[in-house]
N, C-alpha and C positions, 0 to 999 in steps of 0.2 A: 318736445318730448312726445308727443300726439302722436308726430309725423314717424317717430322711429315707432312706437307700437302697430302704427296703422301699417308697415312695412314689413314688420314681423308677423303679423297676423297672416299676410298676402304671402310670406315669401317661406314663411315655414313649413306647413303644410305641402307647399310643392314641393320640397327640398325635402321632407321626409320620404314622401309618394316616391322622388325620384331613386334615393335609396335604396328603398325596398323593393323598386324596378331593377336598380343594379343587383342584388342582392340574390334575388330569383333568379338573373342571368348567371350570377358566377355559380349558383347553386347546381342548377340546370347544366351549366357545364363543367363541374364537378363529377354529379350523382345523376347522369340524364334517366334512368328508369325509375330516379324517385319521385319525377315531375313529371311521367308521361301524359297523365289527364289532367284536364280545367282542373277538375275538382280538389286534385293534391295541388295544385301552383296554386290558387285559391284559400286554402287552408295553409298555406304556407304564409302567405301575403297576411292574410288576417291575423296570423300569431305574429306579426312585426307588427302589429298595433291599425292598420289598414281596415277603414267599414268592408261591407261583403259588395259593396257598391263599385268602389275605386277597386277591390281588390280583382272581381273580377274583370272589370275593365283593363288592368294590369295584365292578367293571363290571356288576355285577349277574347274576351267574352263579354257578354251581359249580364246584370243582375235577374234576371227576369231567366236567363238561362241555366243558370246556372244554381238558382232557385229549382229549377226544373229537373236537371241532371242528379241534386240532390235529391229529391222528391223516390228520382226513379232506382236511384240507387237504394235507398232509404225501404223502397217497396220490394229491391230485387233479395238483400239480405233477409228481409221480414220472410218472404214467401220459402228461403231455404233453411231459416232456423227451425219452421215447423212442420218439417217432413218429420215422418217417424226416424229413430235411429235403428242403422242397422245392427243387426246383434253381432260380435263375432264369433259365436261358436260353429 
């Protein structure tokens, strides 16, 4: 019985990852401008239960990148929420 846990443990994990690789692929070639950047395949990945680890990895990134893109993106809406608004009269 050991031998069957220690098997699931090893073989489940990959068999989900792979999944959720297939997953992103049929998505992607379903709705290709809803996955055009890391950052949506990523956030994709991660809502099928994926760390930000594996997931970027999956979209073809790093974690350390993609930490980053977020960062920058994170900074780009910040600085145009707090522009004055225009009036329209």
């Amino acid at each position: 019985m050991v031998k069957q846990d220690d098997a699931q443990a090893t073989w489940l994990p990959v068999i989900g990852k792979t999944l959720a690789y297939l997953c992103l692929q049929e998505a992607q070639r379903k709705n290709p401008e809803k996955f055009d950047t890391v950052l949506k395949r990523v956030k994709f990945l991660e809502g099928l239960g994926l760390s930000s680890g594996h997931a970027a990895e999956a979209a073809g990134s790093t974690a350390a990148s993609v930490r980053q893109l977020h960062h920058v993106t994170k900074k780009k809406r910040g600085k145009n929420a707090k522009g004055k608004k225009k009036s329209t009269r």
